[in-house]
N, C-alpha and C positions, 0 to 999 in steps of 0.2 A: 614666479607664481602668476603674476600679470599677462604675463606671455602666453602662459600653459592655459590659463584663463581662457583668452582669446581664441587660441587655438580650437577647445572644447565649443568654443561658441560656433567657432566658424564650420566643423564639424556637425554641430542641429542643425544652422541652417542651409547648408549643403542640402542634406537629406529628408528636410522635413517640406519637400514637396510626396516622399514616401510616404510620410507620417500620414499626412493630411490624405493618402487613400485609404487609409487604414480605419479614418471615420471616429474614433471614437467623443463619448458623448460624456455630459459630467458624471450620470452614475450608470452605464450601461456600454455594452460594445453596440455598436449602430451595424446596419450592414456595409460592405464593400464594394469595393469596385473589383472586379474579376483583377485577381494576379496571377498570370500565366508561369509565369517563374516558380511561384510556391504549389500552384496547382501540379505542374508537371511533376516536382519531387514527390508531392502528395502522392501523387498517380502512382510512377514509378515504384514507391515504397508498396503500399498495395497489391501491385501484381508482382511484386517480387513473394512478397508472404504469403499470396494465393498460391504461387508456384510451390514455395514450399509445401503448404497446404497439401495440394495436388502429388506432392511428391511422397507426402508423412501417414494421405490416407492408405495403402499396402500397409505399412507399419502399425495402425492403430484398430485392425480387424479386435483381435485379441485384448480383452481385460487387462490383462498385462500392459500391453503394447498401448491400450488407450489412456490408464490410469500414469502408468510409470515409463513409458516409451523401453520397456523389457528391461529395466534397471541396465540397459546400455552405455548411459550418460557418461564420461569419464566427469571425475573430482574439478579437473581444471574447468570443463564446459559448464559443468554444475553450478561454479562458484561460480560465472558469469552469468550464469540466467537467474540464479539466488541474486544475485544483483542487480539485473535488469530487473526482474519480479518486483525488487524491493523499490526498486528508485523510482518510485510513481509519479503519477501525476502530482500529490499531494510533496513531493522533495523538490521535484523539477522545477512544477507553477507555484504549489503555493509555500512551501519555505519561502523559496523568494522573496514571494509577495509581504510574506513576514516579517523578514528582514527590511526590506523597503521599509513595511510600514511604522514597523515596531525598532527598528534599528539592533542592539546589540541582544533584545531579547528571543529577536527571530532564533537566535542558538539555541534557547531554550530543547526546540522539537528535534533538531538535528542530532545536538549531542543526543537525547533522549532516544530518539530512537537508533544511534550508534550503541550507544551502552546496550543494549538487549544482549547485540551477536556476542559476546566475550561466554555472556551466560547458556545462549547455546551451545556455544565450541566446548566449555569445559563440562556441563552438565547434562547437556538432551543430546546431541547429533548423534552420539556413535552407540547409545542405548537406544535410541528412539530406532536407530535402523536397525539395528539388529533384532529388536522383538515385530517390527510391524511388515504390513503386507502394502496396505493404499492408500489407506484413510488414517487421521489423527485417532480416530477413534477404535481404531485398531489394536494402539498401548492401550489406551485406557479400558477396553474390553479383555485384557488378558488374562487376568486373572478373578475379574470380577465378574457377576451377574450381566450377561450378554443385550438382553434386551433393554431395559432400563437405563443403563451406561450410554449403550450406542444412542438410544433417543434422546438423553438429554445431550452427550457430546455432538449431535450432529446440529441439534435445534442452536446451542451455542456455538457451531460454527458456523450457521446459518447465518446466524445475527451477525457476527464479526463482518461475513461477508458482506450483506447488504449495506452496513454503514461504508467498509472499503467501496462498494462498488459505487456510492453516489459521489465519492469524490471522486473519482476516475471521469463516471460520466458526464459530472460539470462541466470539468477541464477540457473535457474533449468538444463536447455542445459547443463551449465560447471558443475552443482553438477551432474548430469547421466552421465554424459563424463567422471569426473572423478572417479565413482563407477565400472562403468562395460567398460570402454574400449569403447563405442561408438564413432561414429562422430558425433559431434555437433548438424549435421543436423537430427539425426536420432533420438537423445537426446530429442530434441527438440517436434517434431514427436511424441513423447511415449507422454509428458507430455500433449501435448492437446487432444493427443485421450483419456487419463486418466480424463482428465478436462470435453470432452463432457458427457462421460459416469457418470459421478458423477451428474452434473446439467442436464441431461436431465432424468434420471431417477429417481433420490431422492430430487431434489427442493431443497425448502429453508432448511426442516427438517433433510436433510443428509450432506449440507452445515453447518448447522448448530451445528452439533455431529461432524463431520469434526475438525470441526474449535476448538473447546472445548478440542478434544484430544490430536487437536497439541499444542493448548497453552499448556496446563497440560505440554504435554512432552518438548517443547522450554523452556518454565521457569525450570523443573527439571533438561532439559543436563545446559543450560547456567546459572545456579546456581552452580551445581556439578562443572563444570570448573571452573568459577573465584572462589572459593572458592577451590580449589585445585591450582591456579595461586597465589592465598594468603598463601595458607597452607606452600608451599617452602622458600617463606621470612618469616616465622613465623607473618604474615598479618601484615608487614611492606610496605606497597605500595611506599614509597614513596623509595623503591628499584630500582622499575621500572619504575621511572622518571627522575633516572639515568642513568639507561642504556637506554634508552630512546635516551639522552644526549649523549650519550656513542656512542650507534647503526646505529642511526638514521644517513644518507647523511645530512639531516639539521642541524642536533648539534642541539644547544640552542634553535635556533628556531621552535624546535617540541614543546616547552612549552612554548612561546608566542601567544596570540590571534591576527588574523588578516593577518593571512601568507597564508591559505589558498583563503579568500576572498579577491580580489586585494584593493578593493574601498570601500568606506561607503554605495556607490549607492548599490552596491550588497549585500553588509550584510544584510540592510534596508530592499530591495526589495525579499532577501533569504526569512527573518523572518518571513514580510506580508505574504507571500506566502506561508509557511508553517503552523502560525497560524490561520490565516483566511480560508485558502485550508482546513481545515478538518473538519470546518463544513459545506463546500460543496464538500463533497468526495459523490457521488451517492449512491456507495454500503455501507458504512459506514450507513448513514440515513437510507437507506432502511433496517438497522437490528431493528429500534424502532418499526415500524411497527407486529412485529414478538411477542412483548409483549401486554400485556390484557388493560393496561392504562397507563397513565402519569406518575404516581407512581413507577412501575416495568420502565419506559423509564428514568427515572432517578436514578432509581436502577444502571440500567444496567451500566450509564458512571462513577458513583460513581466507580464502583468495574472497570472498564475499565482503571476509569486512575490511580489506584492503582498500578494496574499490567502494565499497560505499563509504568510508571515512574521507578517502580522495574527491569522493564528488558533492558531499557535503561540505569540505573548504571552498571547493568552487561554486557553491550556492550563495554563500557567505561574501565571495567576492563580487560576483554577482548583483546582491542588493544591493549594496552599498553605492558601487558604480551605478544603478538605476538610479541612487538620488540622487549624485552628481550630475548623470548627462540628462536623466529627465524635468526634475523638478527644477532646474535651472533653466529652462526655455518653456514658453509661451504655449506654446503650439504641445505641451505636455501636461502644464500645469494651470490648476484655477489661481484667481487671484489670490486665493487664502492658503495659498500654497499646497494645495492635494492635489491628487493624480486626476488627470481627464480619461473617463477607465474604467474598465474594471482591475484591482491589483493583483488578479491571479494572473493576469497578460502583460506582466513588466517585462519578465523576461522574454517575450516573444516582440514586443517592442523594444526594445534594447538592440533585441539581434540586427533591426535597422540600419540602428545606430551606428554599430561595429561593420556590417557588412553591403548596407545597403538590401536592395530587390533580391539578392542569389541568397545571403548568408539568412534572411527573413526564412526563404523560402525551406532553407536543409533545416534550420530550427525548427520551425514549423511542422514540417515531416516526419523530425523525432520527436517533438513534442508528442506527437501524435501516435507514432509509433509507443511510444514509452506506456498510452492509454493503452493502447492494443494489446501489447504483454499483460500490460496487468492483470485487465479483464479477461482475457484470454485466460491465465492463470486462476484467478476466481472462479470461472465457470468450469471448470473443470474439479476445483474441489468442492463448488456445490453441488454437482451433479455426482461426484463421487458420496458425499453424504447423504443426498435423497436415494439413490440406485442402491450403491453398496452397503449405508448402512444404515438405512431403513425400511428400504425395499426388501434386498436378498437377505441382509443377518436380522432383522424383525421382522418384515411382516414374510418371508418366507424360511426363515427358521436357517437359514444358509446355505436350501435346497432350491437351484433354479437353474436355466440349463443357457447357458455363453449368449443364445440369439436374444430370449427377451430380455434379461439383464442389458444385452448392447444397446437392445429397442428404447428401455424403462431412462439410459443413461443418455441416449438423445434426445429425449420427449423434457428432462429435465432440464439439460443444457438448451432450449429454444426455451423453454419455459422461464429460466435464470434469464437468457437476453431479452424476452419481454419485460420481463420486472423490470431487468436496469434501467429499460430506456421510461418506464413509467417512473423511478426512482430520480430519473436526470431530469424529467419533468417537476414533478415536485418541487426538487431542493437548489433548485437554479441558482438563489443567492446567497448560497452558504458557501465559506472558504473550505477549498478542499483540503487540505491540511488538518484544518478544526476538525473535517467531520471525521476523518483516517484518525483522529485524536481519541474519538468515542468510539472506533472498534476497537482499538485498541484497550480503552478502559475496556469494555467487554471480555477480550481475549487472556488479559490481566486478571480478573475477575472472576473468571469459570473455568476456563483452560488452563491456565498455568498452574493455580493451583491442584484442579487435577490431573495433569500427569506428570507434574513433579514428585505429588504423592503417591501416586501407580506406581513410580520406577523405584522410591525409596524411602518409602513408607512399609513395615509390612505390615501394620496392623491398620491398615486400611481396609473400609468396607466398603460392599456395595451401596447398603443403607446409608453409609457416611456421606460417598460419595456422593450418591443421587439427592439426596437431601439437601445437603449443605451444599452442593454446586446448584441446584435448581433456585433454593434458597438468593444463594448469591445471584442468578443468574435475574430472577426478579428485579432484584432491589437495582443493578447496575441497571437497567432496562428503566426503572420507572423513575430511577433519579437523574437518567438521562434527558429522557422526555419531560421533564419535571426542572428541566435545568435552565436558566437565562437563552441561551442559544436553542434550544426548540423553542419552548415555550412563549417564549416573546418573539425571538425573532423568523422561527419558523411559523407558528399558528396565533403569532399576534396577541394576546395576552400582555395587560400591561405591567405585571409582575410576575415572576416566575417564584413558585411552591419552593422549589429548591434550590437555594442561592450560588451554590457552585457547578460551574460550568464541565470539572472534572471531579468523578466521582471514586477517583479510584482507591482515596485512601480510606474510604467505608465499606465500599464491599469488596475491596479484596483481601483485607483482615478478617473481616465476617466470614466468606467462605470459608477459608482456615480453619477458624477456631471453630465454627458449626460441623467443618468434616470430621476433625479432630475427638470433639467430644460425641459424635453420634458414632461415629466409631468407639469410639473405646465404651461409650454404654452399652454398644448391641455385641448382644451375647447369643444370637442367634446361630442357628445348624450353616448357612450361608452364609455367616460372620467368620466361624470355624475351615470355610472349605477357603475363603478368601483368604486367610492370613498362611494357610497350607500350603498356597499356592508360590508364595512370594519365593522361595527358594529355589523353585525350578524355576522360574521367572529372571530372579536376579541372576541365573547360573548363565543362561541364554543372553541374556542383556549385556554381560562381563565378558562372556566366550568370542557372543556370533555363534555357536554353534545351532546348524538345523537354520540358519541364515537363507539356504537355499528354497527353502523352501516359502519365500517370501518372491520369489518369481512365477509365476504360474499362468497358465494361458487357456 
């Protein structure tokens, strides 16, 4: 152990003449010095995905072709961009950072949001594809009242989005800040003029080759490391549950559960919100669509949660190894043992570590890439929600003719990458993880339970619906902002109104039981055509048949 000791030591200081370019400050990343190494992958990455780009604009004239890249996608490619899609910034940077900080509770988020996909595969994929055409809100409008539905499903996918899209664009702000020396803001800046240029010109089809590249390359860097974090103990792990023990300001208690979440309330309400948030994540859902049938839609989650169970062990290994090789040297840690840093950037300091200047720089690239898809993906199911269904199926009744529709879906997609980069502004010192936490409660909250009860409920109402989701959609919204993490540490307030940080175990029982019972009081003429409906409904949803007609151009 002395040996192996030594060895690790001699390893930091090998390399921490890298470290020491990398600038970092006690609570902040500093700027850099120019790395031509990380910059060139940077580059290279970039004009390869513009290429695509270039390549996917012919393919994305058509609705079709922009929303769903013409439901071309096979099952296998699908489950790889459902996986790059998923494995964001918030798995990659801030689990990590999680785990570093929090030790054994960092699993918390990981398992959590692994548990969702089972409940897709067996319940949503292969009903959701066969009733819908683009948008989420396409189930939930099928058998109910059109305009109402679609406004409140769109406005609640809206929200999911925004919360996902700030933690994308932290990550990305502080990984450009730290490759090339920018200011934040300007970091910031590149990544959504990169973001509009991607979804307004290549749709779903360059979102989609995107997303496939970066998974490939995320699973090859973050295998390479934790299997080189193993290679140094001779894949003795439980090395690094010592030093752990050792490193760590908490001692012991990085390897107890329950340190990180104060209360059971929160655990509880984490869980729900994590398991149930992901099968009403908008852009998520919106990739089945992209496949030919039900078959290839459940292809796709098959091979999805392979790979993201796979790459969530490797995050795990990950932190861990962060507190070994970082918190044990100088040039990493303060005297009171915490990180010199920001902790969403362990794992991009780590890669140092393992590879020197070269392995910095592919990490770095795919970090970065991994924002790319995301957003990439986000912007394209917000602009599917503003266009398709609020523009054309409300405010123009579902009459409008292929050019302005195109028009209405790019003015929204530049409009979403303005937002983010004001949103990356904003929320700069929030863990991106935490914040993916709260769309989730959101998606948890509004979504899930209605189109869980769309597909198999029949006595579900409009009025139910719109009510008791709107209802819910509230309460999660104002008990978020009302929560420790806005309230204090976003807008400074020295107590926050609402004392838990996750909200999920109030309003997504609420939604429930408020759809539940306003459905079953309204006894309304459009209460009557809804429940009439559910049988050609579920006939469709069972069959796939008239499936074809969810491709269109």
């Amino acid at each position: 152990m002395e040996k192996l000791t030594n060895n690790l030591k001699f390893v930091l200081i090998f390399i921490s003449p890298y470290i020491n370019a990398a600038g970092f400050s006690n609570d902040k990343i500093e700027k850099t010095t120019f790395n031509p190494i990380a910059v060139t992958m940077f580059s290279i990455f970039v004009i390869i995905t513009l290429v695509i780009t270039f390549y996917s604009n012919k393919k994305s004239k058509s609705k079709s072709g922009f929303f769903t890249a013409g439901g071309n996608i096979t099952g296998v490619q699908n489950g790889i961009a459902i996986a790059g899609d998923f494995m964001s910034a918030a798995s990659f940077l801030g689990i990590t950072a999680l785990v570093f900080t929090n030790g054994f509770d960092g699993l918390v988020y990981s398992i959590g949001f692994l548990a969702g996909w089972p409940i897709i595969l067996l319940i949503i994929a292969e009903k959701f594809r066969n009733l819908g055409k683009f948008t989420f809100a396409d189930i939930t409008a099928y058998r109910l009242e059109n305009k109402p539905i679609r406004i409140l499903s769109a406005i609640s996918g809206l929200a999911v989005i925004v919360f996902y899209l700030i933690a994308q664009m932290v990550g990305a702000g502080q990984l450009i800040q730290l490759l090339f020396g920018l200011p934040y803001i300007i970091a910031v800046i590149l990544v959504g003029i990169l973001m509009i240029l991607y979804v307004t010109f290549g749709g779903m089809h360059a979102t989609t080759w995107v997303q496939i590249i970066k998974a490939i390359l995320l699973l090859g860097g973050a295998t390479f490391m934790s299997i080189m974090i193993l290679y140094l103990t001779k894949f003795d792990f439980s090395y690094y549950f010592a030093k752990a023990i050792e490193n760590h300001p908490k001692g012991e208690a990085i390897m107890i559960p329950g340190g990180f979440l104060p209360d059971t309330i929160s655990a509880i309400s984490l869980g729900l919100a994590l398991m149930f948030g992901t099968a009403g994540l908008p852009h998520i859902l919106m990739r089945f669509f992209t496949v030919k049938n039900a078959k290839e839609a459940r292809k796709s989650v098959f091979y999805a949660t392979g790979l993201i169970g796979y790459f969530y062990i490797l995050t795990f290994i990950i932190g861990f190894g962060s507190i070994a090789l970082l918190l044990s040297n100088p040039e990493f840690s303060n005297l009171d043992g915490t990180f010199k840093g920001s902790a969403n950037m362990v794992a991009i300091t780590l890669s140092e570590v393992i590879g020197g200047d070269y392995f910095l720089g592919f990490i770095s690239a795919v970090a970065f890439s991994t924002i790319l898809a995301v957003v990439a993906g986000l912007a394209i199911s917000g602009a599917g929600a503003i266009s398709h269904d609020l523009f054309v199926c409300v405010a123009k009744n579902g009459v409008c003719d292929l050019k302005t529709e195109m028009k209405v879906t790019k003015i929204s997609t530049i409009s979403i990458g303005i937002f983010a980069i004001f949103l990356g502004i904003i929320f700069e010192k929030q863990n991106v993880a935490f914040t993916v936490g709260l769309a989730f409660a959101i998606a948890a909250s509004v979504n899930f339970p209605i189109l869980l009860l769309s597909i198999y409920w029949k006595n579900l109402t409009t009025k139910g619906a719109f009510i008791g989701g709107l209802i819910g959609l509230i309460t999660v919204l104002i008990l978020v902002i009302l929560s420790p993490s806005i309230w204090v540490k976003s807008f400074g307030f020295d107590q926050a109104i609402f004392p838990y940080d996750h909200p999920a175990i109030f309003s997504m029982p609420l939604t429930f039981i408020l759809i539940y019972i306003i459905s079953k009081l309204d006894n309304s003429k459009r209460a009557e055509i809804d429940k009439a409906g559910f049988k050609a409904q579920d006939f469709k949803a069972q069959s796939g048949i008239g499936i074809s007609e969810a491709i269109e151009h």
